[in-house]
N, C-alpha and C positions, 0 to 999 in steps of 0.2 A: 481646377474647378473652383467655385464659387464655396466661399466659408460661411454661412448665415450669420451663426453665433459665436460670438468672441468669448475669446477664455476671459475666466479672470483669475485674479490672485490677491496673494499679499499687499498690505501696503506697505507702498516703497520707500517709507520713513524709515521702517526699520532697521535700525542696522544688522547685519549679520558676520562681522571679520571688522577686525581692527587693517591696518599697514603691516606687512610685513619689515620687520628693519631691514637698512638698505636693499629693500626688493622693491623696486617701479610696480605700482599697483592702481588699478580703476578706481581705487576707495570703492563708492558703495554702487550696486548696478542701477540704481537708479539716473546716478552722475552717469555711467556709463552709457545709458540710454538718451540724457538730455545732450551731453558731448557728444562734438564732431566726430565724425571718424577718424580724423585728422589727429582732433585731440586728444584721445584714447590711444592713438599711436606715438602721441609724445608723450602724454604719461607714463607710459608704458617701456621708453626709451629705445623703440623697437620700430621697424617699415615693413610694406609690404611682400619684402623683398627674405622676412623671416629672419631671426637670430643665427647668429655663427653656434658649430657647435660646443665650444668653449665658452660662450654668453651661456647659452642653456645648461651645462654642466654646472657653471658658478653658481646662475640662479636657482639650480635645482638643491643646492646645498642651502642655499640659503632657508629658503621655502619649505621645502620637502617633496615627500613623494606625492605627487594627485590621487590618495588614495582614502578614503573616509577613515574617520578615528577608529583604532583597534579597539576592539570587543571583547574581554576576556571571560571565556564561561568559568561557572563556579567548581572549584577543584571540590574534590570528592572529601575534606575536612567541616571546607565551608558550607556543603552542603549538610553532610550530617549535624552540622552547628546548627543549621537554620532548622532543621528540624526540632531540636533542643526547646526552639522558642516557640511553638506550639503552646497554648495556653493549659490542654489538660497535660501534659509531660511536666509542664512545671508544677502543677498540682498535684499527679503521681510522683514527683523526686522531693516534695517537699513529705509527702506523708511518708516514702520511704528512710527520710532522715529521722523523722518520729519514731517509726516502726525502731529502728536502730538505734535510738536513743533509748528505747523502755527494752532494749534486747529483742526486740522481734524480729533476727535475723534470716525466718524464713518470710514471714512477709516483704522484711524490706528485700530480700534476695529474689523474689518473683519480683516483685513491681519493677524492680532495674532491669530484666530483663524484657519484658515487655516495652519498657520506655528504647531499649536498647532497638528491638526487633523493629519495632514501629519508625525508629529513626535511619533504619538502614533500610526497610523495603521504601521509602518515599525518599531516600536521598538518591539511592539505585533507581527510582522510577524515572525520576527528575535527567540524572544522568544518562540517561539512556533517550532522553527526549533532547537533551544536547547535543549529542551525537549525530541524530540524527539530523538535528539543523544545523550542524556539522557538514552536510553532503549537500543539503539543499540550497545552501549560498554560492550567492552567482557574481561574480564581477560587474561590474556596471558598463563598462566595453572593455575590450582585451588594446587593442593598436587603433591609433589617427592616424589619418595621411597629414603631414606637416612637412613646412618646408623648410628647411635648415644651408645652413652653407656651413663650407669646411673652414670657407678665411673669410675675413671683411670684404675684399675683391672679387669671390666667388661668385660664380652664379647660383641661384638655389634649384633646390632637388628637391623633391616630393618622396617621401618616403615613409616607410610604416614602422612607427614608436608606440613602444609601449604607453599607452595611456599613463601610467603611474611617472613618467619622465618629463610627462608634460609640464611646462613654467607660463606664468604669466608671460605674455608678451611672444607666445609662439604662433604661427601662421598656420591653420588649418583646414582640408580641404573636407566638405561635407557634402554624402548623395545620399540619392536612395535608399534607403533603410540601414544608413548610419546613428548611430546611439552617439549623441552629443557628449563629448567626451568632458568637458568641464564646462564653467560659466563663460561665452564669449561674445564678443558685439559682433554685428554681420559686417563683413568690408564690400561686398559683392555677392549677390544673390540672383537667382533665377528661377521664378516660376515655385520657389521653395515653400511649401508649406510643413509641417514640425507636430507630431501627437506630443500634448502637453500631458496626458491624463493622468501619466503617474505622478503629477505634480501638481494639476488642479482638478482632477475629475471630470474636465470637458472631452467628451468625448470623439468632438469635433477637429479634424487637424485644424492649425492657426497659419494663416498666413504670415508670414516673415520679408522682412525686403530692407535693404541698406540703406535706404535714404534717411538721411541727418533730421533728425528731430526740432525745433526753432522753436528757442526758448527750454523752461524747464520742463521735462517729461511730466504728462499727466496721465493720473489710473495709474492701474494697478504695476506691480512690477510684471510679473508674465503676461501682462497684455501690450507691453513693449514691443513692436513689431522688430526694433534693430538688435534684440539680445535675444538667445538661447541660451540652456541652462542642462547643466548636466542632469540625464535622469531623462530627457526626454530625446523623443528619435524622428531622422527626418521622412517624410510619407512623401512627397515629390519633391522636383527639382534638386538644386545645386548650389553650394557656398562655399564661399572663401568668408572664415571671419577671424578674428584676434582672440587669444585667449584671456580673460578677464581675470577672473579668480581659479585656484585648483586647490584640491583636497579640504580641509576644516575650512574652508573661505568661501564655501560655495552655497547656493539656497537650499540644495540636496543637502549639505553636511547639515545645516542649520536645523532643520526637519530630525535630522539622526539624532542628533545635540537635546531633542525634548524626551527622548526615553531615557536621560541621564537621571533624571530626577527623582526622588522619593514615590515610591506610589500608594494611591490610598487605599484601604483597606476595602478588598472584595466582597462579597456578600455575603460569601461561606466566614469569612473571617472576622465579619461583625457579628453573624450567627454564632459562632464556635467562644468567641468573647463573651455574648451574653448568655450563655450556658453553661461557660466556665465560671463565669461569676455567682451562677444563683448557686452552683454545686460549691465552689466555695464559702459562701454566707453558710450553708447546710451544714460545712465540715468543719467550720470554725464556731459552728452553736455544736453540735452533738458532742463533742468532747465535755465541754464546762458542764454542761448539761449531765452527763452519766455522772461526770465525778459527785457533783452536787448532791444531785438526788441519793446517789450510793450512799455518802457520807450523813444526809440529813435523815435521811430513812431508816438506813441499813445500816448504821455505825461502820462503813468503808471507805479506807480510806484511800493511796496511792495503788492497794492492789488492782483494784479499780481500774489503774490507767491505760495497760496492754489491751483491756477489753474495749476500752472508749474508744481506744486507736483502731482496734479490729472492727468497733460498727460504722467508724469513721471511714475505712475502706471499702468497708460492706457498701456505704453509699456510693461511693467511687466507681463509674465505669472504665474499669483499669485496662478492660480490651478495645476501648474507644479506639486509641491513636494506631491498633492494627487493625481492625476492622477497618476502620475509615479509610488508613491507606492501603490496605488488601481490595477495597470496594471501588476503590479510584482506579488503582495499579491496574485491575482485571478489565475495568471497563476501557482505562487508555491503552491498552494492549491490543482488546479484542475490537477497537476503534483504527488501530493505526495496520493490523491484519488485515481487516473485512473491508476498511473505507477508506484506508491510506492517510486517516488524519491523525497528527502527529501532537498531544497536548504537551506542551513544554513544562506546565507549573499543572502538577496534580491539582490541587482544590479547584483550580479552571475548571476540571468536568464537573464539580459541583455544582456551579455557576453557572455553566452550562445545563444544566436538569432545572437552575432555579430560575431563568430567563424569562421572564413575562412581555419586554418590547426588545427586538431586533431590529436595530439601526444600520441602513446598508447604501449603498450608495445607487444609482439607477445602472449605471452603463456596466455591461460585462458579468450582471447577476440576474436583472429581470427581462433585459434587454443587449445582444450581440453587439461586438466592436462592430458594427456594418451597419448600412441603411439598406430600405427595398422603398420599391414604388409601390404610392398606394393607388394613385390613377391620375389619369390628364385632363385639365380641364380648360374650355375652352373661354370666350370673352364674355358669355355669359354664366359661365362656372355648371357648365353640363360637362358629359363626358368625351372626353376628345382625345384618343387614344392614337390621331397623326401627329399631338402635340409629344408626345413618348417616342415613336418613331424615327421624328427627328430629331430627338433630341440623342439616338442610341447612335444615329448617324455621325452626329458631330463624336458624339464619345470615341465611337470606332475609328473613324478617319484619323483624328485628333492624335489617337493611341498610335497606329501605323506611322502618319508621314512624320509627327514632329519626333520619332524615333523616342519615343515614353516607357522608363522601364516595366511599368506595370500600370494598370487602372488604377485612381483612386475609386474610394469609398462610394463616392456619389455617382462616379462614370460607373462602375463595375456593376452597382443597382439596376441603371437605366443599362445598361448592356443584359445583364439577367431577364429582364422583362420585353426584350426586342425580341423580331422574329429573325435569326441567327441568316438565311436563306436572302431577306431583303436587305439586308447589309451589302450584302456583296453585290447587289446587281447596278450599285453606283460603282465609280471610276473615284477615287480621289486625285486629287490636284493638287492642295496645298493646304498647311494647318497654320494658325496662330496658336500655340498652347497659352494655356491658361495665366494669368495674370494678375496677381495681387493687386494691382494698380487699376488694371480696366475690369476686376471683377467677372471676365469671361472667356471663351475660347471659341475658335472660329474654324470650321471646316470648309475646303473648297470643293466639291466634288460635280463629277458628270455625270448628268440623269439620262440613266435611257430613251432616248427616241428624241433627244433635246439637243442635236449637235449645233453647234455654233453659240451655247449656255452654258454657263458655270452659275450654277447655285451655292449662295453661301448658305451655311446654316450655325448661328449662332446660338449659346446656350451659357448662358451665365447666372449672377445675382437680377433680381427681378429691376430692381431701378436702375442699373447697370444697362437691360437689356431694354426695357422699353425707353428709354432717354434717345435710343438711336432708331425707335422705330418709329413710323410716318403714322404717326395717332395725334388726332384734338387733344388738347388738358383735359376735357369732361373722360376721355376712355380712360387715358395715362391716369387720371384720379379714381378711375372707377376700378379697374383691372390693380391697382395698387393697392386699395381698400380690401378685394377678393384676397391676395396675396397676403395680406395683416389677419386676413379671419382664417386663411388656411394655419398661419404662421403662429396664432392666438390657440389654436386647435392643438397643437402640439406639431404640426408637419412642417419638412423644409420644402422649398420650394425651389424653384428654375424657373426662371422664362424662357421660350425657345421662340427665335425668328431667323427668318430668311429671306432672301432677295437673289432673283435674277440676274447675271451681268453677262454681256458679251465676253466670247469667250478670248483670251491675250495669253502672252506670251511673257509677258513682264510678271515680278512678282505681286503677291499681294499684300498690305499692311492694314492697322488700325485705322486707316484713313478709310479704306471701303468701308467698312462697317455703319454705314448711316441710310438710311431712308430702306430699313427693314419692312418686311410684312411679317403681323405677328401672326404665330402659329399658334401658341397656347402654354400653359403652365405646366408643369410637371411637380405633383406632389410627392413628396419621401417620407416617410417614417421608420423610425428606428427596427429593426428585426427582433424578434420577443425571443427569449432565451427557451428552449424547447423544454427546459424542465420547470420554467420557472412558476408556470400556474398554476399544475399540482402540486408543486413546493409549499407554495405559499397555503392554499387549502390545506395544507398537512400540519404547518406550522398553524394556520388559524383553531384549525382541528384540537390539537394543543396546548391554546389557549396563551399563541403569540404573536404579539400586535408587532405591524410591520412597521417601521417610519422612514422614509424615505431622504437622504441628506444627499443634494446633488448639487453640481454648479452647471448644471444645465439650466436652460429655460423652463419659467413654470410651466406652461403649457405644453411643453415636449414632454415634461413627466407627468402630467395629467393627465396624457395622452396613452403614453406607457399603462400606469395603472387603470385604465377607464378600459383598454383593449385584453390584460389581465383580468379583468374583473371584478379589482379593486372598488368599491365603493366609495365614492369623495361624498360628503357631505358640506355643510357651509363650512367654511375657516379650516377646511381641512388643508387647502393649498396655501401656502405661504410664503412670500418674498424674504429670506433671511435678513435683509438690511432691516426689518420692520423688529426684528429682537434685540437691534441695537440698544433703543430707547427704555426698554423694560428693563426691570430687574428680578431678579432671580428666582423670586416667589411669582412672580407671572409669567415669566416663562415657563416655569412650569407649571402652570395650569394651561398657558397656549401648548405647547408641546402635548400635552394629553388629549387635546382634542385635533391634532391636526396631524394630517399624516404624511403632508410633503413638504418639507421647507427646499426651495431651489435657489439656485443662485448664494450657493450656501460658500463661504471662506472655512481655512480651517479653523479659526476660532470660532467660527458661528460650528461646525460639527461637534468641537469639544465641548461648546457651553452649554449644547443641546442637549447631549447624552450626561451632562453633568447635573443637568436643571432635570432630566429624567428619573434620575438615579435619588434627586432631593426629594422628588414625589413620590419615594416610597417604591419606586420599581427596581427589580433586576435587569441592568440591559446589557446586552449586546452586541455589539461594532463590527461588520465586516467590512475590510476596508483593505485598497492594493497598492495604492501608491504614498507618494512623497507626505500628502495631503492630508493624508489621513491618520495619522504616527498621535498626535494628538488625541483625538478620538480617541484612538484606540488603549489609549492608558488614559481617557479620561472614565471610560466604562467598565463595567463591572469585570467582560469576558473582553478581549481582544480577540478578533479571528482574521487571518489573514490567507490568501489561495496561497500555494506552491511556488507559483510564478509571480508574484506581489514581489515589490520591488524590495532590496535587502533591509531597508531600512524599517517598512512596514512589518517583512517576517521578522526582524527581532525585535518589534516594540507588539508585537501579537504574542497572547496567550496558545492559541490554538491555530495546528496550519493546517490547510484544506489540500487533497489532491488539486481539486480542480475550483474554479471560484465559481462554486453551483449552490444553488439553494439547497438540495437532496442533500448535498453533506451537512452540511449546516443540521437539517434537520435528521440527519442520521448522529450528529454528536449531542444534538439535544435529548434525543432520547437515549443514550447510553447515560449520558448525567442524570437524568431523571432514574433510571434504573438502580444507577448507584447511589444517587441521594437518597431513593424509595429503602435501600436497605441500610441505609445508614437512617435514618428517621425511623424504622422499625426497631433497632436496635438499639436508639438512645430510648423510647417509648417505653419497651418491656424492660429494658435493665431497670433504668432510671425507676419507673412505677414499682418494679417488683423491691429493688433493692430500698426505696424508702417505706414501702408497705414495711418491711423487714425490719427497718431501722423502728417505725413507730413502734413495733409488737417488740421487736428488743428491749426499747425505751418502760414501755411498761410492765413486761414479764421482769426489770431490773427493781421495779418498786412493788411486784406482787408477789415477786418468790425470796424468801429467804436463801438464794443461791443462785449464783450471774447461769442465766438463761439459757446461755451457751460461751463454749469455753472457747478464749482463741483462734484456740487452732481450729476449731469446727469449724467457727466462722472464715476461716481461711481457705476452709478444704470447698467448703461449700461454694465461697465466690470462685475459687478453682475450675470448681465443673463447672460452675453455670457458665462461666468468662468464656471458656472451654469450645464449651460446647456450641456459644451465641459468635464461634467466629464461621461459623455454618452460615451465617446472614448475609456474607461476603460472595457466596454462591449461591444463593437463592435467588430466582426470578420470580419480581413481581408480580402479578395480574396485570395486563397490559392497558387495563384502566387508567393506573398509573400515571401514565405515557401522558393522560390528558390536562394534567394540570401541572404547573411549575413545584418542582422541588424543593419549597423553601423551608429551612428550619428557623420558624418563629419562635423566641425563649418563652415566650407570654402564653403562646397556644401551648410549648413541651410542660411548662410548668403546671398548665391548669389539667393538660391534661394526667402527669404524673400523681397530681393530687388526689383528682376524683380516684383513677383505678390506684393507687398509693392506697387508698385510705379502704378499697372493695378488699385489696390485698391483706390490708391490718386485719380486716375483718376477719378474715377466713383462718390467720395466724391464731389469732381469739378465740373463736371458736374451737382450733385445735386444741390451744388449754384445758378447753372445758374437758374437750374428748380425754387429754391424758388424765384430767384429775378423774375422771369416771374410770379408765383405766389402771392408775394406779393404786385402785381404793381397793384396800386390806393387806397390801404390798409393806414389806418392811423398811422404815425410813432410807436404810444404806440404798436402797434400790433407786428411791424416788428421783435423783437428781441424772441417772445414767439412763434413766426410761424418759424420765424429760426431756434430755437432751438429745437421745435418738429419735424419739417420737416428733419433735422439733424439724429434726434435719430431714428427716424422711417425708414427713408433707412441702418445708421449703422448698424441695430440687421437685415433686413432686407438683407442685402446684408451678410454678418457674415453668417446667414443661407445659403443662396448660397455657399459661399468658404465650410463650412459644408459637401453638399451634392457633391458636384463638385469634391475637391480635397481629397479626401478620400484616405487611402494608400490601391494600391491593387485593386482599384473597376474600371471595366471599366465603361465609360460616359453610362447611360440609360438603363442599367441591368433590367433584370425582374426579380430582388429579391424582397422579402420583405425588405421594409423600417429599421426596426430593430431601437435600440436605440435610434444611430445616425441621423434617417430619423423623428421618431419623434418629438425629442427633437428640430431639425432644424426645425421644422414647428411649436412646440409651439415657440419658440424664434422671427418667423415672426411677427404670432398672439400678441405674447409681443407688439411688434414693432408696432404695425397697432394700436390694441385696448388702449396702457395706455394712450399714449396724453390726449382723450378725454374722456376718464374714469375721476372717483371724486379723484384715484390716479395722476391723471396730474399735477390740478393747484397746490398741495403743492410744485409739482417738479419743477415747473415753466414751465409746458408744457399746450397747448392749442390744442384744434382740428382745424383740416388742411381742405382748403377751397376742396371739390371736382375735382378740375381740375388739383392741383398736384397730384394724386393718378393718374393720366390717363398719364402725363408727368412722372412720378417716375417710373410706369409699362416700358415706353420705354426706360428711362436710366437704368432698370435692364434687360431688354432683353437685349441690345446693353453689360454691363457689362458681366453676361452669358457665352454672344456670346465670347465674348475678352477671359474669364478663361476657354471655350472649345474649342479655337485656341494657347492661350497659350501652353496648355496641351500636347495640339496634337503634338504642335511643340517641344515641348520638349522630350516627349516622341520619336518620329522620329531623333531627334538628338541623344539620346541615345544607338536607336537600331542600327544606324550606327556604334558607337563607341563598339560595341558589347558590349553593359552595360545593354541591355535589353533581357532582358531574355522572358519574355510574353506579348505581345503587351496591355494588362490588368493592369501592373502593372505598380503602380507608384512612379518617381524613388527615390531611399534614398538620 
């Protein structure tokens, strides 16, 4: 059947593989394509007639096995290493050397095991995401038929080798839905056409044919009609071709060869950098700082130091690097359970919650590897539905006589659409199948009530089909012009004619086919993915922009998104070649406003999602083949389906059961979920522990005696740490869901400030409460009621920011409490009950006289009151700037 649209590819300048020493080789496929057939078999040192099998053994020594470069996953050292490099772990083993330096061997002895805990639940996550991509790699084919001889005299044999035994220079035989075992030139072809998609994203088979190229090959490499390439599979007919290149020499390895490289840092990973660094700057002033002022104030001197260290921790979110991989772990678990999708590199699911554009490819996500008929029309472009009819005829006939293992794409549409019943009430006679060369295929059959007739019915490429039918130039120009407007719409097209002949005995060739009568066009269109609309409304819902990166024709996918219900506005479609000329800064300003680049190469994919990721966005790559390996580490997230060819699942982050929008948007919101609770948790630590650190700072220059001792401070970020890994099982408000996950340092900073400093307040205020408290109290007393009275509002108030500031929850819900609701309430109880427990006085804590507990109750009402006026005001600021999405949620 008729190909509209040609792949395209690479340019064939590149080189990909040196010479093998002493191994006969194509050089580069380009030469291969402009060389004879002839010539290629002398390069090659090899005939039609196949190598002996002693030539193939030598050469296989030489060369190697045809199998892609070995992949080795990371052993279970290397990975607990890479966790090591984590920016807060370095920050936690660095203040643990301090701790141990001034003797604070229970400090430094918790913080190492935390660093420890956190480095083994995300090296075991990571491994256990290996594993399974472990099972899910596929061979690229198992055995070719090749033809071998035992001796140079022999005759050859056709027989089935292992793929991996393959050498340059062997003869191999290619059918129906054969997986092209390596890179090889065609020697003899038939009616062959070839899915290139896992290598350029056309989704279209390509015609292929052996005829010698004159002169040097021009375009692209995979738009070579005399070369195939491993990685891609044959859809009809039959070949004999030579094998060119095998294993690292091939354009598949080549494609493999870009996931070797460094990759740059993700969005969680530039997030998690600039948060380590402001928490830094914080931890390297608060030290100098305590001592100073102790010393210039307080005449103290190095006693001083174990405290600076202890508020220096206090700032520390030291349960960070297990919550965060407790909140990943749970989500890529209950991800790879419920939806089959497998994340390989945990922070990936962050990435995924933080995704603002999704970059995807058109075929096999919005729209099925299939075409259907959209209708027929006739010479003046009404509806002509005898124009389909016959065209189902010739399909059918075609199928039977020329003995066809199966329909293609386009025959099996137009068979769909036929009425099953009027097929049969023709006779066939005789078929031409299909032809690369004459662009059509030709049925002979016998009409009822029409004996002494044979009617042909042709159906091929439009210029192909009306060149042979009995029409003036004014139609052949006019019905050609129809065919350009159907073809500009986004549909493919047929022309279907036929002609009466008396009826013979002899056979028939391409010689009848002339002096047609035309019947009419036949329109196609791509078939739309069943999930893919409400997909897309779910991810828009979200609040993520789709962009489309295909090497289809623009108007096939404007055609797709316009029957999705995509909206295109101006410059939203665009010709990939037209990014050539820009530079980086305008691309990405076109990129933001355009939502389809077609006819896209894989450098035009990578430098799209790259020129995306420079405007300030999170993005996203679904991508399954050869083509896309690029992309997908030029983006933030990698995603790749299950059945994506091996190279794409190991240059992807994230693998999909199926290559569906639904997952996609099922792994978006698990990262959103987890991000939501990692963003609550950096929010309340980070505010409440710098509220703490400020009232430390100044209880150190108001009291004649350090504020709180060590070890309280120790005991206290205990529980709180404790108790905030409760965050890790907490579910959001499903508000959440609506907006991307990002952790901004700029937005976490301003906002730690404002409630930092609501927190200081309420710290303040508590002095006041103890010195009314303490008054008529004997001095021995004053500093063990201070420091109870102290600890007992900290874990006490902490529980408030707790319940209060939660991501997602509106203020006074009638939910269940849930993790977070209880754990807040034992941490009060902490608070209220150790003072005066026999856990107290080792702490250096005593019980608190009755009449601060009734002062303490008003300075946390009045507190409360401040973090649900806060809120509120912040929230309302928000929804003005249109940043708020549900008056519920709360902001990132």
């Amino acid at each position: 059947m008729p190909r509209i649209a040609p792949a395209w590819g690479e340019d064939a300048g590149t080189p990909v593989s040196g010479a093998v020493p002493e191994a006969p080789a194509a050089s580069e496929p380009g030469e291969a394509g402009a060389a004879t057939a002839l010539q290629v078999l002398r390069r090659l040192d090899t005939g039609p007639r196949g190598l002996t099998e002693d030539e193939a053994a030598l050469r296989l020594g030489r060369v190697g096995a045809n199998t892609l470069p070995a992949r080795r996953d990371a052993s279970w050292p290397r990975l607990l290493l890479r966790g090591l490099r984590d920016p807060f772990t370095a920050v936690l083993l660095c203040l643990a050397l301090v701790s141990a330096a001034v003797f604070a061997w229970s400090t430094a002895c918790v913080i190492l095991v935390l660093v420890v805990t956190s480095s083994v639940l995300r090296a075991s996550g990571e491994y256990r995401a290996d594993r399974s991509m472990d099972r899910l790699r596929e061979l690229v084919a198992t055995t070719s038929s090749v033809l071998r001889r035992a001796a140079e005299d022999a005759a050859p044999v056709a027989r089935e080798v292992p793929v991996e035994e393959l050498v340059p220079g062997d003869i191999v035989q290619l059918g129906p839905g054969d997986l092209v075992p390596a890179d090889v030139r065609l020697l003899r072809a038939r009616g062959l056409t070839v899915h290139q998609a896992a290598l350029t994203g056309e989704s279209v088979p390509v015609a292929k044919h052996a005829g010698d190229v004159a002169g040097p090959a021009r375009g692209a490499v995979f738009e070579q009609p005399q070369l195939c390439f491993q990685g891609s599979s044959v859809a009809t007919g039959s070949a004999t071709a030579v094998v060119v290149d095998t294993g690292g020499r091939t354009r598949f390895a080549a494609a493999h060869d870009r996931t070797a490289g460094q990759r740059e840092a993700s969005a969680f990973d530039r997030s998690v950098y600039g948060i380590s660094w402001i928490l830094i700057r914080f931890m390297l002033l608060t030290p100098p700082l305590v001592l100073m002022a102790n010393a210039a104030l307080r005449d103290r001197g190095l006693e001083t130091l174990p405290f600076a260290v202890a508020v220096a921790v206090g700032l520390t979110p030291e349960m960070l690097p297990v919550v965060v991989t407790t909140c990943l772990a749970r989500g890529a678990a209950l991800l790879a359970r419920a939806h089959g999708v497998i994340v390989k590199r945990l922070p990936a699911l962050h990435d995924l919650g933080a995704v603002d554009v999704l970059c995807l490819d058109k075929t096999g996500t919005l729209t099925q590897d299939r075409p259907v008929v959209e209708r027929g029309l006739d010479a003046a472009g009404g509806d002509a539905p005898e124009a389909v009819h016959w065209a189902a005829v010739n399909a059918w006939w075609t199928l039977q006589l020329a003995e066809l293992p199966a329909p293609d794409a386009l025959d099996e549409a137009v068979l769909d659409a036929a009425d099953e019943d009027g097929l049969m009430a023709y006779d066939g006679i005789a078929a031409l199948p299909f032809d690369p060369v004459r662009r059509l295929s030709t049925a002979v059959v016998r009409t009822p009530g029409r004996l002494g007739t044979h009617t042909l019915v042709v159906k091929g490429a439009v210029e192909a089909v009306l060149e042979r039918c009995a029409l003036r130039p004014e139609e052949t120009r006019r019905l050609t012009e129809l065919a350009d407007r159907a073809a500009r719409d986004g549909l493919r097209v047929l022309a279907v004619a036929t002609a009466e002949r008396p009826a013979r005995l002899r056979d028939y060739t391409p010689a009848d086919e002339r002096g047609l009568d035309f019947q009419g066009l036949v329109t196609l269109r791509d078939a739309l993915a069943p999930t893919a609309a409400p997909a897309l409304a779910a991810l828009a819902d979200r609040g993520v922009t789709v962009k489309i990166l295909t090497g289809d024709h623009p108007g096939t996918a404007a055609r797709a998104c316009r029957d999705l219900g995509i909206v295109l506005g101006a410059d939203a479609v665009v010709t990939a070649d037209r990014t050539d000329s820009l530079t980086d800064a305008e691309l990405a300003r076109l990129a933001a406003r355009t939502t389809v680049f077609a006819r896209c190469t894989p450098e035009h994919k990578a430098r799209i999602s790259a020129a995306l990721r420079t405007g300030g966005h999170t993005v996203g790559f679904l991508g399954d083949g050869v083509n896309d390996v690029s992309a997908l580490w030029a983006a933030d997230v990698g995603i790749a389906p299950r059945d994506a060819t091996d190279v794409a699942r190991e240059g992807a982050d994230v693998v999909l059961a199926e290559k569906d929008l639904t997952a996609v948007g099922h792994a978006i919101a698990a990262g959103r979920l987890s991000g939501g609770n990692i963003a609550t948790y950096l929010r309340i630590t980070l505010s409440s522990n710098l509220g703490n650190v400020v009232a430390m700072l100044a209880a150190g220059l108001l009291l004649p005696f350090l504020p709180m001792l060590p070890a309280q401070v120790l005991v206290q970020n205990l529980c709180f740490d404790t108790v905030q890994l409760a965050f890790a099982y907490d579910r959001p408000h499903p508000a959440v869901l609506r907006r991307p996950a990002r952790l901004d340092p700029r937005a976490l900073l301003r906002f730690i400030t404002g409630f930092g400093i609501l927190n200081a307040a309420a710290d303040l205020a508590t002095f006041g409460v103890l010195a009314l408290a303490l008054h008529g109290r004997g001095p021995g007393e004053d500093e063990a009621v201070f420091h109870s009275g102290w600890f007992t509002e900290n874990l006490i108030t902490q529980s408030l920011v707790m319940l209060l500031l939660r991501t997602g929850r509106r203020l006074f819900e009638d939910r269940p409490p849930g993790p977070v609701g209880w754990t807040a309430g034992a941490l009060a109880v902490i608070g209220v009950l150790l003072p005066p427990s026999p856990l107290g006085p080792p702490l250096g804590l005593t019980a608190l006289p009755p009449e601060y507990y009734l002062l303490l109750t008003v300075v946390l009402a009045l507190y409360a009151a401040a973090l649900v006026l806060a809120r509120t005001r912040q929230e309302r600021h928000l929804i003005g700037r249109d940043e708020w999405v549900e008056s519920g949620r709360f902001p990132r």
